[in-house]
Every structure is written in structure tokens, then in C-alpha cells.
C-alpha positions as CSV (number, residue, x, y, z in Angstrom):
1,X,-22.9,103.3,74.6
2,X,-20.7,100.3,73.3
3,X,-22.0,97.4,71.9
4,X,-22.2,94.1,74.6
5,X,-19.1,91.7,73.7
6,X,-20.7,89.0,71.7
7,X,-20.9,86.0,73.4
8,X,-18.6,82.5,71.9
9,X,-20.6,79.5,72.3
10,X,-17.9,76.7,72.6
11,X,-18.9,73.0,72.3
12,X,-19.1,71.0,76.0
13,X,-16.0,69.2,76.4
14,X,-17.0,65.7,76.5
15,X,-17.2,63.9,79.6
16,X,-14.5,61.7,80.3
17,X,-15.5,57.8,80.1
18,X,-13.6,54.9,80.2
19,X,-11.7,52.2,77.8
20,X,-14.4,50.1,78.4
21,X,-17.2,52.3,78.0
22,X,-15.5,53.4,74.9
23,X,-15.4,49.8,73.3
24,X,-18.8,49.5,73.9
25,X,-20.0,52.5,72.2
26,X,-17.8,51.6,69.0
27,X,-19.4,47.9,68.7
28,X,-22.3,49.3,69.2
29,X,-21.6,52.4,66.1
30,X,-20.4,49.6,64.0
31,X,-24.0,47.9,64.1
32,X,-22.7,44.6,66.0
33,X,-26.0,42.8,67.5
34,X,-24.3,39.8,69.3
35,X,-20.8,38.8,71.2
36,X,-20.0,35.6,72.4
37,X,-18.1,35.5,75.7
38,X,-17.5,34.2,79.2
39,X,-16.2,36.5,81.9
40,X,-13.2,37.2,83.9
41,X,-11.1,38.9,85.7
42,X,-9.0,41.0,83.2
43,X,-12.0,41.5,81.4
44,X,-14.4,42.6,83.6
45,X,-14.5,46.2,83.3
46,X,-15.6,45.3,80.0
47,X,-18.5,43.3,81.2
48,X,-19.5,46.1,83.7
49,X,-19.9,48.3,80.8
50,X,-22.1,45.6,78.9
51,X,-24.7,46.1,81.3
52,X,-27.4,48.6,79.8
53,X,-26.2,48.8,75.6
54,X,-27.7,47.3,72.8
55,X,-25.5,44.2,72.6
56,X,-26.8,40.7,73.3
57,X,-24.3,39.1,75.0
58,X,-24.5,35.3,74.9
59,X,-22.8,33.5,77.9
60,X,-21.2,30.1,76.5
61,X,-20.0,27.3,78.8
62,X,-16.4,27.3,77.2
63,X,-14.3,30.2,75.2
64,X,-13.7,27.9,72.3
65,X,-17.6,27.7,71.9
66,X,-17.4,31.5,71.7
67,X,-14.9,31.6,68.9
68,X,-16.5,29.1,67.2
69,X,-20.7,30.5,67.6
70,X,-19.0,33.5,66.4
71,X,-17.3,32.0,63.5
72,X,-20.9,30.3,62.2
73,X,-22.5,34.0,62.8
74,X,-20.1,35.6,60.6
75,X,-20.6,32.7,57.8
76,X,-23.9,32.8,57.6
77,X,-24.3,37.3,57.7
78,X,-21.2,38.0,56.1
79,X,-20.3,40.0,59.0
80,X,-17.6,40.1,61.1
81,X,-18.1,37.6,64.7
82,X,-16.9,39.1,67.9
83,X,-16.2,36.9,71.1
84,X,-14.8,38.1,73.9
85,X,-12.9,36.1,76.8
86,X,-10.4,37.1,79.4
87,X,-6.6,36.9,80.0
88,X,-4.8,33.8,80.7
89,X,-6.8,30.5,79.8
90,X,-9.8,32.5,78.8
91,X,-7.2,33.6,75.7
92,X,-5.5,30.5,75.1
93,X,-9.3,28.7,75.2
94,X,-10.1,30.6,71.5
95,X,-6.8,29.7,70.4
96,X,-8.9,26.6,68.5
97,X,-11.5,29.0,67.1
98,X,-9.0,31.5,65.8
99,X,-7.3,29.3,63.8
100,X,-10.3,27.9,62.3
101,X,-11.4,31.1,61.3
102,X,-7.9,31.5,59.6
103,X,-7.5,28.2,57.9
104,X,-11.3,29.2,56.3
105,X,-11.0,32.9,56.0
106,X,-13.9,33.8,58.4
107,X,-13.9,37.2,59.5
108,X,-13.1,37.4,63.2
109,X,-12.9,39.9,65.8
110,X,-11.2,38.7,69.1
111,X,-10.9,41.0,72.3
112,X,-9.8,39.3,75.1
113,X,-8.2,41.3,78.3
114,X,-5.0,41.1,79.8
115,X,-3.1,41.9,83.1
116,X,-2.3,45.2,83.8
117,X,0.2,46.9,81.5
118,X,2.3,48.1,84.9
119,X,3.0,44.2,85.5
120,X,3.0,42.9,82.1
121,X,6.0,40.5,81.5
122,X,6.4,39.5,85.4
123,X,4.2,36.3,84.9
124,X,1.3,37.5,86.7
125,X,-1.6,36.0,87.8
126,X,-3.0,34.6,84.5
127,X,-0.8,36.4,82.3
128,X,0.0,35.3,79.0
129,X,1.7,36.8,75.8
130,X,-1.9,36.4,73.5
131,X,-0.3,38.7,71.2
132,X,2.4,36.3,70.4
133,X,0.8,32.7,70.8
134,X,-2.3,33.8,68.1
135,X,1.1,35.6,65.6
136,X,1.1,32.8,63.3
137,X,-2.8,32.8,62.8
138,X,-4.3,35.9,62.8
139,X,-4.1,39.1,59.9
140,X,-3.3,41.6,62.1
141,X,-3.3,41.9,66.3
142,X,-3.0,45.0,68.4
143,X,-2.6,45.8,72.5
144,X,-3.9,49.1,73.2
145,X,-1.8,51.5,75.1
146,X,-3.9,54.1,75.5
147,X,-7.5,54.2,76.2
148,X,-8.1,56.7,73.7
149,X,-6.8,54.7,70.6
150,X,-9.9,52.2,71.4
151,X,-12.6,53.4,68.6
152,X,-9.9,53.5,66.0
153,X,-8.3,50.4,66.7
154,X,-11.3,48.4,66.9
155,X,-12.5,50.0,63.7
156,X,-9.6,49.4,62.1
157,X,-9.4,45.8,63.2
158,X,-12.8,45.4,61.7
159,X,-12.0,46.7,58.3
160,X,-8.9,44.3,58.9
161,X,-11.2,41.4,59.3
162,X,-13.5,41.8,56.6
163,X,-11.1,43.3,53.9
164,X,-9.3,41.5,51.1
165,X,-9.1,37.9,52.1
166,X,-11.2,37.7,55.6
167,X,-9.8,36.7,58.3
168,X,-9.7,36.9,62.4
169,X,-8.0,39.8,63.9
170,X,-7.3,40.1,67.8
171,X,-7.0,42.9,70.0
172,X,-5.9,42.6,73.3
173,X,-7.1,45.4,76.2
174,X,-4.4,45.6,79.3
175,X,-7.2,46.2,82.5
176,X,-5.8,49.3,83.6
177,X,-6.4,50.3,79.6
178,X,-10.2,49.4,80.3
179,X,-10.6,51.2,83.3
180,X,-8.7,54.4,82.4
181,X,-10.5,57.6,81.6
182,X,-10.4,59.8,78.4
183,X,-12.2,62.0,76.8
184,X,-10.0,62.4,73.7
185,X,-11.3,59.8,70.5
186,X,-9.9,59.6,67.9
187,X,-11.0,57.7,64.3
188,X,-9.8,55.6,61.9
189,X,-9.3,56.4,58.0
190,X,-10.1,53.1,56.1
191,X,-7.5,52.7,53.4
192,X,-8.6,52.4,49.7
193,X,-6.9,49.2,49.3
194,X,-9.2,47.7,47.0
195,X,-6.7,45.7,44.0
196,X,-8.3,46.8,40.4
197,X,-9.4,44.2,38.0
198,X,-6.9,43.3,35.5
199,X,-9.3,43.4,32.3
200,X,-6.1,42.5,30.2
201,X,-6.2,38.9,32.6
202,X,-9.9,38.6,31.7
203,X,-9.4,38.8,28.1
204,X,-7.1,35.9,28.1
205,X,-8.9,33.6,30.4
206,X,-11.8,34.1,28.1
207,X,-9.3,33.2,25.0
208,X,-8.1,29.9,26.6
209,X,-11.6,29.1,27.7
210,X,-12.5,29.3,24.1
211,X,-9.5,27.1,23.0
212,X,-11.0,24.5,25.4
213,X,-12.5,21.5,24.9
214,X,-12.8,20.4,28.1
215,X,-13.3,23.0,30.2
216,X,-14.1,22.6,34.3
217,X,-15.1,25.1,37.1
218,X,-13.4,24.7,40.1
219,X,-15.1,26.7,42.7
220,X,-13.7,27.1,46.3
221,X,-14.7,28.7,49.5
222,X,-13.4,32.5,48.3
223,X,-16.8,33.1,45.8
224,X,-18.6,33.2,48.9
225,X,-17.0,34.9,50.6
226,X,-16.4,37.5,47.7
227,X,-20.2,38.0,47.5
228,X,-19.7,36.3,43.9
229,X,-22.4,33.4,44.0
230,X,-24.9,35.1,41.6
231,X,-22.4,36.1,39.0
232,X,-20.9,32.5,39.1
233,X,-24.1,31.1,38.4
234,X,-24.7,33.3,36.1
235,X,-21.4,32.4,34.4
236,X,-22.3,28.7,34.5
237,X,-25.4,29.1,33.3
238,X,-24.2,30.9,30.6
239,X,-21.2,28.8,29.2
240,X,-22.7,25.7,30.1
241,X,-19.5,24.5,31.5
242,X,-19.4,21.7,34.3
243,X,-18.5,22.4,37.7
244,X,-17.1,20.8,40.8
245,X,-16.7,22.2,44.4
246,X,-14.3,22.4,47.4
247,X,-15.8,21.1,50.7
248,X,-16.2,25.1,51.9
249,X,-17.7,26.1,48.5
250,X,-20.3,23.9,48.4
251,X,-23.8,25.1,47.9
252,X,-22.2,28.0,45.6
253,X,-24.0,26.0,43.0
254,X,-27.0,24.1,43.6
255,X,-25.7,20.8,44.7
256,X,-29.0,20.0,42.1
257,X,-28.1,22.2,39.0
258,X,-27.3,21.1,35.8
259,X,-23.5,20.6,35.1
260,X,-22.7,20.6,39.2
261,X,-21.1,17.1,39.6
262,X,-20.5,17.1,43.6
263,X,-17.4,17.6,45.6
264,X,-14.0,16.3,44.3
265,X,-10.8,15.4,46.8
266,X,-10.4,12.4,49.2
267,X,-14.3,12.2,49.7
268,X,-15.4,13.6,46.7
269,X,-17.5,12.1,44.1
270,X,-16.2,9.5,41.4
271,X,-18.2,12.3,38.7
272,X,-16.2,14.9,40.1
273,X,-12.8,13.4,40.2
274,X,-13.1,11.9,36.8
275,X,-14.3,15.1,35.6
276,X,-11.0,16.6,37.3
277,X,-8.4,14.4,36.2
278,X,-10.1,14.3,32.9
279,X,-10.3,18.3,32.4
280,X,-7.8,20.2,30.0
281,X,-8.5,23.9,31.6
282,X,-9.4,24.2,35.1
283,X,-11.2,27.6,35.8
284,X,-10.3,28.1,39.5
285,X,-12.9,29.9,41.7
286,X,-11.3,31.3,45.0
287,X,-9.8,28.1,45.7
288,X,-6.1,26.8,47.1
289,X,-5.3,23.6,45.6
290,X,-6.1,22.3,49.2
291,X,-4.4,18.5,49.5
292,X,-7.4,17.0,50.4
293,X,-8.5,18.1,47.3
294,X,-6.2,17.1,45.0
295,X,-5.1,14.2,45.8
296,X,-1.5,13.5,45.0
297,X,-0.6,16.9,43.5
298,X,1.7,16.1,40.9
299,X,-0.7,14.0,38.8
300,X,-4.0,16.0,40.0
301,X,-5.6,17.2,36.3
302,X,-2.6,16.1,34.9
303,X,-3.9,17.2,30.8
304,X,-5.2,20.6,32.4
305,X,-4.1,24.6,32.0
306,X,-5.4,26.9,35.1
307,X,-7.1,30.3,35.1
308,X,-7.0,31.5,38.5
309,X,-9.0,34.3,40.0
310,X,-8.3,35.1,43.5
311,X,-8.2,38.1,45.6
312,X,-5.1,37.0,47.6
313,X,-1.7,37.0,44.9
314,X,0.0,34.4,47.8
315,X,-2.8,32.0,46.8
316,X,-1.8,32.0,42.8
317,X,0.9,29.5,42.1
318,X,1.1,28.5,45.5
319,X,0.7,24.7,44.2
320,X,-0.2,24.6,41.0
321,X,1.2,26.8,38.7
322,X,-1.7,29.6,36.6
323,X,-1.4,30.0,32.9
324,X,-3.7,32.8,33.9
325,X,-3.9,34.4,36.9
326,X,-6.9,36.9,37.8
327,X,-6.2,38.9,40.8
328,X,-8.8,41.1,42.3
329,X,-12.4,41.6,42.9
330,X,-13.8,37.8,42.3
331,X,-17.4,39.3,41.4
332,X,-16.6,41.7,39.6
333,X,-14.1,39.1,37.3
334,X,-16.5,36.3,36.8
335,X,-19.1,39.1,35.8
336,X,-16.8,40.9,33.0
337,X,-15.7,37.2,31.8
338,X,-19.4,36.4,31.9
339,X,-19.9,39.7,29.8
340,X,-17.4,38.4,27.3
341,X,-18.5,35.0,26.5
342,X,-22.2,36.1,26.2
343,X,-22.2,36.8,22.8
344,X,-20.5,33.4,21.3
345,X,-21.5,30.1,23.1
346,X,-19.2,27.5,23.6
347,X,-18.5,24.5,21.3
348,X,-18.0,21.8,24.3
349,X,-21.5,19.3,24.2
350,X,-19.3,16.4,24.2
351,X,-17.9,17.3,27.1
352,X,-21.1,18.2,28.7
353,X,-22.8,15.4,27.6
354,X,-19.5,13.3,29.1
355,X,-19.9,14.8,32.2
356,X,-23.6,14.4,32.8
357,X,-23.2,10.9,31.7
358,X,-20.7,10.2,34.4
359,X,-22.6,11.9,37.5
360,X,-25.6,9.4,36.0
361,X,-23.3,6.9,36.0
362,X,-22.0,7.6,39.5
363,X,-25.1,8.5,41.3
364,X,-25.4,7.6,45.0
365,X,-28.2,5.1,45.9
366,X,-29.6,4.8,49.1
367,X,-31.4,1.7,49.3
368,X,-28.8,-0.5,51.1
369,X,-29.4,-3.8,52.6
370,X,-30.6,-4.4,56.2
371,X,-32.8,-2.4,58.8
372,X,-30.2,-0.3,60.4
373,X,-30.0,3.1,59.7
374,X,-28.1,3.8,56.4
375,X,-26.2,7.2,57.9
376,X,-26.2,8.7,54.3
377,X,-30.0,8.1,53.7
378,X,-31.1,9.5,56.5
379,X,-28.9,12.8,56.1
380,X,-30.1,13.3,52.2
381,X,-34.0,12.9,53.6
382,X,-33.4,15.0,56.2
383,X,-31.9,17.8,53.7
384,X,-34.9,17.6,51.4
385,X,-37.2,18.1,54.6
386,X,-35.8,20.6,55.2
387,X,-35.9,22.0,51.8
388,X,-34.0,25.3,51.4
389,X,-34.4,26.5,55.0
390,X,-31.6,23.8,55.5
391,X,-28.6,24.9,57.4
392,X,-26.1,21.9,58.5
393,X,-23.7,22.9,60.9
394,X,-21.1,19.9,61.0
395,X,-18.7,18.4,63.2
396,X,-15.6,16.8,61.9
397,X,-15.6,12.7,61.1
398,X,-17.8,10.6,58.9
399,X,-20.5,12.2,59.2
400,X,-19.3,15.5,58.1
401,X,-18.2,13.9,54.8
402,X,-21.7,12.1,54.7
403,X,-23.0,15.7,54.7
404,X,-21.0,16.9,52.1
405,X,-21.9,13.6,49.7
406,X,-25.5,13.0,50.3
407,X,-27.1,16.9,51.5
408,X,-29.0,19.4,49.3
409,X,-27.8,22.9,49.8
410,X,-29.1,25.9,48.1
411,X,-26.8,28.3,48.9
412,X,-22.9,28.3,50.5
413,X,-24.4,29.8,53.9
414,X,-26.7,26.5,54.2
415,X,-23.6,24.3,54.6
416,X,-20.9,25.1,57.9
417,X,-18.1,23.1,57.8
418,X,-14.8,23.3,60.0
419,X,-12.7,22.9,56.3
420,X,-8.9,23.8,56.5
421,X,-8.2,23.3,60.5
422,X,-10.8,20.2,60.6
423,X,-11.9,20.8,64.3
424,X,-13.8,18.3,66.3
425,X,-16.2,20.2,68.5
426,X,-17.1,22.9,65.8
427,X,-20.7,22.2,65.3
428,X,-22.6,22.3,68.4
429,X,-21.5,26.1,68.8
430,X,-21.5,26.4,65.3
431,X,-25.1,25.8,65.2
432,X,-25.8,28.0,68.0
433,X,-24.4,31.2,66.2
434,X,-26.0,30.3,62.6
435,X,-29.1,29.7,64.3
436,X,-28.8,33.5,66.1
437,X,-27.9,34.4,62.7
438,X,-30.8,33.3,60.8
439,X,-33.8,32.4,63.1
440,X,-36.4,31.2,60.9
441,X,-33.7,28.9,59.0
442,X,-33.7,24.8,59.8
443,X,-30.3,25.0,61.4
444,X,-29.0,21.7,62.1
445,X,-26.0,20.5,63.8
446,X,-24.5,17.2,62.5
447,X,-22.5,15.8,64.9
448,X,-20.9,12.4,65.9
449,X,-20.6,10.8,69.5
450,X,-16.5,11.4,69.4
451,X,-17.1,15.4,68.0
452,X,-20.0,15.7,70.1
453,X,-18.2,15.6,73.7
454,X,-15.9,18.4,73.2
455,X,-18.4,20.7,73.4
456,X,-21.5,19.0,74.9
457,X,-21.7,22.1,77.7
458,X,-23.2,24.1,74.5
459,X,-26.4,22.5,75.6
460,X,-26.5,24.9,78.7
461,X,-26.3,28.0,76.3
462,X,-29.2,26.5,73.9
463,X,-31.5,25.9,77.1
464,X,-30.9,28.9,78.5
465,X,-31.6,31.2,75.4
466,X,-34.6,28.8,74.0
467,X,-32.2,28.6,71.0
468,X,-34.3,26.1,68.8
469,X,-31.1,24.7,67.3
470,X,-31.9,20.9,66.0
471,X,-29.2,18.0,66.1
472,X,-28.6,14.6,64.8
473,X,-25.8,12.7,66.4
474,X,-24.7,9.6,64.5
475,X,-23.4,7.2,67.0
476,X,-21.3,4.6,66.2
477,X,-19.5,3.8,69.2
478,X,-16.2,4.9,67.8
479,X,-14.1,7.5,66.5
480,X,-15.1,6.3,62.6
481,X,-13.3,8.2,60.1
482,X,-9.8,7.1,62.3
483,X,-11.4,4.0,62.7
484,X,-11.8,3.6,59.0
485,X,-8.2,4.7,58.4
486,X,-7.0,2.1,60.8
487,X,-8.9,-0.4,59.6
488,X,-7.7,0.1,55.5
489,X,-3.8,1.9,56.2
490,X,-3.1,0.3,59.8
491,X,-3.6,-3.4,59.4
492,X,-6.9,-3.2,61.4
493,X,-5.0,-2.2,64.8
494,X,-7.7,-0.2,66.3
495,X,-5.8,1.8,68.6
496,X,-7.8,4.3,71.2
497,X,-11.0,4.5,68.6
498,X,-13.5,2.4,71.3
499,X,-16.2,4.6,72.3
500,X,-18.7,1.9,73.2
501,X,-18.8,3.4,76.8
502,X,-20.2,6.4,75.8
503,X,-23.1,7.8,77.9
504,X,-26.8,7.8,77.2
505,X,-26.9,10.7,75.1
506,X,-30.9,11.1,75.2
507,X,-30.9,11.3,79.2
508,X,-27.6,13.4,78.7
509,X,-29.3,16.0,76.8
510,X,-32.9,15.5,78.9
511,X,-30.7,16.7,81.7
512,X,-30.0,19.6,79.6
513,X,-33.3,20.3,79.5
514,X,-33.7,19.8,76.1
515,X,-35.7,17.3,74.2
516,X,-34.4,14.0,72.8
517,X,-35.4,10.9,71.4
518,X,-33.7,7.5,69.8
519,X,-33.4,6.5,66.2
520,X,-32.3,2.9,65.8
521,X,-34.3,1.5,63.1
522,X,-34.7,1.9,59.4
523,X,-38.7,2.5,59.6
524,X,-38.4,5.2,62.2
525,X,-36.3,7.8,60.0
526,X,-38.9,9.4,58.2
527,X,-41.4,9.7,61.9
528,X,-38.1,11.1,63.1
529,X,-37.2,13.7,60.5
530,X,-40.6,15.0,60.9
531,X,-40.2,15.5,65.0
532,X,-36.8,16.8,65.2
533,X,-37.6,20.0,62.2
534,X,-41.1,20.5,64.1
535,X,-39.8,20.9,67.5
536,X,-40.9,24.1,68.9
537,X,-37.5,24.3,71.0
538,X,-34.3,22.9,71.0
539,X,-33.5,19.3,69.7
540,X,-31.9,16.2,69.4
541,X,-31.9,12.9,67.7
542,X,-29.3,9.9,69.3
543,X,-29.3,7.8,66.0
544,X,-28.0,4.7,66.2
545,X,-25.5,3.4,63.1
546,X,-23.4,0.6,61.9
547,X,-20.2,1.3,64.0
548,X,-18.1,-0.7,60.5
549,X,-20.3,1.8,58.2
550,X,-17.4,3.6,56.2
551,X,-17.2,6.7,54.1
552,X,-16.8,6.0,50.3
553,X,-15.7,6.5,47.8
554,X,-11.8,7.6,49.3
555,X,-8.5,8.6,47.2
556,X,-6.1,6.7,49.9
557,X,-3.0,9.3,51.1
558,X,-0.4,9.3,48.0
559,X,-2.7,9.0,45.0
560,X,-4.3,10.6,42.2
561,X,-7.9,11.1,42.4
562,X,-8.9,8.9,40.2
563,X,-7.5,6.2,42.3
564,X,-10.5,5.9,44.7
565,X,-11.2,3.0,46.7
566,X,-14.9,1.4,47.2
567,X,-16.6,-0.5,49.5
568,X,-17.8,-3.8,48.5
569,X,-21.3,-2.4,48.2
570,X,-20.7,1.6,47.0
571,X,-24.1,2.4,45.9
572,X,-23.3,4.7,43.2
573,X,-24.9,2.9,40.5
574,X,-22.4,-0.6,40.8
575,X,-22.6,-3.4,43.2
């Protein structure tokens, strides 16, 4: 009797699903929690496949807040933001958000739909070439042809946006791509395109360092990003060499460490800039020689050499030419310099001593005449409050620059700032993702009443979530920081800056449905503070400011940094 033919057990072909379904499933294996997104037609299929997964989809009132909530999520966890929006003017609404995320390399993932692919090009009914219009400020953009290529082009377009020097990435789905079956996947092999440390580059930063007498750390928004905080206070510590920050970089230090002498550039400290100019090696951190923070660039550290360390080689010599450039790893650079100064400590306590002096010297005061509110006062209180919980999510204006002067932050996540694009309407929805990001954190959105109407529909999203985001809008009637510039470079011709008719913000956001109350006096700030971080929900205080208040000190457009202008009362230590 012959033996029974043994029987082949075959793996089940897997069912077919869709484009949709498949994009779903690959957010959902890459351990994304949250998209930001507003609906349409091109992107629908999408949506329909939303419905049961593990993603929290938050519904924004405008696609720019979902580019930018998703930008703030991915500052504060390190992890790439997705927002999702549809074809046409749901695209060309995160145009804003993507370049943002560009200008401060914020990791980004973008998926909007588009028509189908059978009438692409015939200027269909919201049709629009994404691809081409988001070319100059994205890393990398891709529209899928085939529903299978899905999982490995969203993979790879996350390993695009979080890789080397982050950035936002966009991929754009045709419809008929979303709804078309497949049941072939295929993956993505991530590249090993890591660039080694140059040890030899190490060994002669730490040689110049040693030569120096003067030595400064420049640190800019890229040793956050790089994971690198802890090794560059470890560094400082360890040298005992002064620092100074970018805008984006701030926090990176302790804003109340020893050696950290504030912000330099247009709005940066008089310690800082005199520090700067002063210098004769600048140790540059991840940063870009960013105009606004150099001043006039040919005479910006003027006695200074330059060790650079960044991980993008366009970045180094870009502006200012490196006597030693670092490229690579930031973390893992700072650490093996640490490693090699350890043993012999620097000969530089003049210098230190100097530089201490001068951020003495040119310490802000806050007790300025009168019983209005004093902006800056009530913005350094209201960081101490909140103690290192603190999370301000800014607009763009005087207030933002107020932030930067006069708030504690303990860490770079703790400070959100709309840096290289400077977009108005960035921190309403900013503050909505960091405070998804980080729950339990005092996330605060500093706005003023020109930012604050460009996204105002935010408040819809906050009451209907119960996000407990808190704001303070500084209202002076005007668009201030032009108004300043008009007032010191135009001859005083206030052109278009008149926002006296604004609306009554506190029955504004009532309407919301979210709590609101009036500061407008001096005495009330401290009451104020306490009622806006102990509010169980979401929050704002209308505060009421000097609509002449102005932003010093300032290097005016076309000088040095240490030509800074001041008001006729500065409060840093001289009036």
C-alpha cells in the first residue's frame, strides 16, 4: 500500500485591501498616535479608512493649523508630525506650515490627496501640481502610482524626514491610488547613510580651543534637534566656556546657568552681542549664521576663528568661512571633544570673569515706571510660575522677542518659536500640538492681537477636544514690531499698523466656549498668572499693553551687533 501524498500547507494569500487601508496600517506600524487634518474630497477614501484604527485624528478648522499643530508635536517628541489635507486648496492651505518646518528643520510628514491620476493635468476640479508648488521647500516628495508602493513610500518618507538634517517630506496619493486594491506590499530598506565622525576634525578644534583666549559657544537650533543637549552641557560645564544662543536653540542651556549670556542677533542681549563681537574663536553649535543673528555679516565677530560642527556640509562655509569644520553626528562630536579637554582645563578666567561681568552689567530690570502692564514683566513671572513645566508656544511680533529676552526655559522643547520663516499665526496651533504632545506640561501660547487672528478658528479644535492649552495675548492695538520699525526706519508713517478696531477678544473666546478674563493693570498680573496656569480647561488672558511699548535692545538693518539701539529707559541696569 503506498504512502498518502504528503500534504503542502501554503500560506493564505492575503486578502486584497486598499491604498487607503494600506496607509493606515503603515502609520499605525510606525507607532504614529496623532494626525492633524481636515477632510475632502480627494482624500476621503483616506478618512473612510480612519474610522476604527488606533489613530487620533484631530479635526482643525484650517489646514495651515494642521501643518503647524503638527510641526509643535514633532518639536516637542522628536518625532516626525503628520497632517493630512486634500487636493486643491486643502494642499496649497499647508503650503505655510511646510515651509516653516523647512526654514527650522522640523520633521514633517505631509499626505494630502489628489485628483485622479486618469485626469491629472486636465485642470480638474481642484487640481493642483502639490508636487511642484512644495519643490523648493520640502527634502524629498513622492506621488504614488501604484497602490502597492504605499508602505514603502511612506516608510521611506519617514526615515526621509527624520534623517540627517530633519525636514518635511510630502507625498501626494492620486484617489483612484487610495481606492485601488492590492494585495502585493512591499518594504523599504533604510539606507545606512549615517556620515562618520571625523576624529582628525575633533583633534584640531580641541587644539584651537586651547590656543584661545577668548573662546565662545555658539549654539543653534541643530543640538536639539541632534539629541545633543546633555553632551553640550556637559561640554560647557566642563570647559567653563561662555555661551550664547540662536532664537531656536534657546533653552539648550539653561537660560539660568552659569556662563549662558542670552540670545545674540537683532533682539539679543547687549551680554551676548558684546560677548560675540568680542570673541576670538567661535565654537558653532548646529547653527547657520542666520542674518538676524549676525547682524551686518561682514563685521559680525570680526577678531574670531570658527569651529563648526554640523551634520549638513551645505551649512559649513555657507556665510562665514570654518577654520574647522566638524561634519557628522553633533552628539557624538561635542562628546569626544568633551572627552579630550577633560583632562587639562582651560586657562580663560579673564574671559569668564569678563563675560559674567557684562551679563551683570546688562541684566534686564523689570520695575518700569507706571501702572500699566510692563509686557516683559509679566512674561518673565509667568515663566517662573510656571517653573520647568513651562512650554511657550509663540507667535511672531514683539511679543515673541519679549519671550525670547525675558522667559526661563529649561530645556529647547520648552520654547516653540516660528524661527527662520517667522509666521504669524504659528502659535495658537502650535500650542495645540505641544500640548497633545506633552499633557501634563504648562503649554502656553503667546500671542499678539495682529498674530492672533490668523488662526483664531484653533479655538474650535481646543473646545472640542478639552485641550487645556493656556494663552496670553498682548494687545496693543497695532501690529508692534512693524509699528516699531516704522516708527525708528520710516519717519513715523504708520502705514496699515492700526488695530484699534479689534474685537473683544474675552467675549470672542467666551463664544468659543472657552474661558477668558482681562488683564489691564499692573496689580492684577500676579492674581492673573495664578488663574490662567490653574485653569482646569482651556484658557485665555486679553492683557492689555502700552500700544508705544517697544522691543529693546535692536541692532537696526545694516549694522554690527554691537551697534544696538535703546530706548530711553532700557532697563538693563542704565537709565
Amino acid at each position: 500500500m503506498s504512502a498518502a501524498a504528503p500534504t503542502l500547507h501554503t500560506a493564505p494569500t492575503p486578502a486584497p485591501r486598499s491604498g487607503a487601508q494600506l496607509l493606515v496600517s503603515t502609520l499605525e506600524r510606525l507607532g504614529v498616535e496623532v494626525v492633524f487634518g481636515y477632510p475632502g474630497g480627494a482624500i476621503m477614501p483616506v478618512y473612510d479608512a480612519l474610522t476604527g484604527s488606533s489613530l487620533k485624528h484631530i479635526l482643525v478648522r484650517h489646514e495651515q493649523g494642521a501643518a503647524f499643530a503638527a510641526d509643535a508635536w514633532a518639536r516637542v517628541t522628536g518625532k516626525p508630525g503628520v497632517c493630512l489635507a486634500t487636493s486643491g486648496p486643502g494642499a496649497t492651505n499647508l503650503v505655510t506650515g511646510i515651509a516653516n518646518a523647512m526654514m527650522d528643520s522640523v520633521p514633517l510628514v505631509c499626505i494630502t490627496g489628489n485628483v485622479s491620476t486618469a485626469v491629472m493635468g486636465t485642470d480638474a476640479f481642484q487640481e493642483i501640481d502639490i508636487l511642484g508648488v512644495t519643490l523648493p521647500i520640502v527634502k524629498h516628495s513622492w506621488i504614488v502610482r501604484d497602490p502597492a508602493d504605499i508602505p514603502a513610500v511612506i516608510e521611506e518618507a519617514f526615515h526621509v524626514a527624520r534623517s540627517g538634517r530633519p525636514g518635511p517630506v510630502l507625498v501626494d496619493l492620486p484617489k483612484d491610488i487610495q481606492v485601488g486594491l492590492t494585495a502585493d506590499v512591499f518594504g523599504f530598506n533604510y539606507p545606512n547613510d549615517v556620515t562618520p565622525l571625523d576624529h582628525g576634525a575633533v583633534a584640531a578644534a580641541e587644539a584651537m580651543i586651547r590656543t584661545a583666549e577668548r573662546p565662545l559657544i555658539y549654539i543653534g537650533g541643530g543640538v536639539k534637534i541632534a539629541g545633543a543637549v546633555e553632551a553640550l552641557r556637559d561640554f560647557a560645564d566642563r570647559t567653563g566656556i561662555p555661551s550664547v544662543s540662536t532664537l531656536n536653540a534657546l533653552g539648550s542651556v539653561r537660560t539660568d546657568a552659569p556662563g549662558f549670556l542670552g540670545m545674540l542677533g537683532m533682539h539679543g542681549t547687549r551680554a551676548a552681542n558684546e560677548a560675540v563681537q568680542d570673541s576670538d574663536l567661535l565654537i558653532v553649535l548646529g547653527a547657520r549664521f542666520d542674518d538676524r543673528a549676525t547682524g551686518k555679516l561682514g563685521e559680525f565677530a570680526p577678531h574670531a576663528r570658527v569651529i563648526h560642527f554640523d551634520i549638513d556640509p551645505a551649512e559649513v562655509g555657507k556665510l562665514r568661512p570654518a577654520h574647522v569644520a566638524v561634519i557628522g553626528p553633533m552628539r557624538e562630536g561635542i562628546e569626544a571633544l568633551a572627552a579630550r579637554m577633560a583632562p587639562t582645563p582651560l586657562a580663560i578666567d579673564p574671559w569668564v570673569i569678563r563675560c559674567a561681568s557684562g551679563a551683570c552689567r546688562h541684566a534686564f530690570r523689570y520695575d518700569a515706571p507706571g501702572e500699566g502692564v510692563y509686557a516683559p514683566a509679566l512674561l518673565n513671572e509667568l515663566s517662573l510660575a510656571a517653573g520647568d513645566d513651562f512650554i511657550a508656544a509663540c507667535d511672531v511680533g514683539q511679543h515673541q522677542m519679549w519671550v525670547a529676552q525675558h522667559c526661563a526655559f529649561s530645556r529647547p522643547q520648552a520654547h516653540l518659536s516660528s524661527g527662520g520663516l517667522g509666521a504669524m499665526g504659528y502659535g495658537l496651533p502650535a500650542g495645540l500640538g505641544a500640548k497633545m504632545a506633552n499633557p501634563s506640561a504648562h503649554v502656553v501660547t503667546v500671542s499678539g492681537d495682529g498674530s492672533f487672528m490668523m488662526n483664531i478658528q484653533e479655538l474650535a479644535t481646543l473646545r472640542r477636544y478639552g485641550i487645556a492649552l493656556k494663552i496670553v495675548l498682548l494687545d496693543n492695538s497695532s501690529l508692534g514690531l512693524v509699528r516699531q520699525w516704522q516708527e525708528l526706519f520710516f519717519n513715523q508713517n504708520y502705514s496699515e499698523v492700526d488695530l484699534s478696531d479689534n474685537p473683544d477678544f474675552v467675549a470672542v473666546a467666551q463664544a468659543f466656549g472657552i474661558e477668558a478674563f482681562r488683564i489691564d493693570r499692573r496689580e492684577d498680573v500676579s492674581a492673573g498668572i495664578q488663574r490662567l496656569l490653574a485653569a482646569p480647561g482651556p484658557c485665555l488672558a486679553h492683557v492689555l499693553i502700552d500700544p508705544k511699548a517697544n522691543v529693546w535692545p535692536l541692532v537696526p538693518p545694516g549694522r554690527n551687533n554691537a551697534e544696538m539701539m535703546h530706548g530711553t529707559m532700557n532697563f538693563e541696569g542704565e537709565i
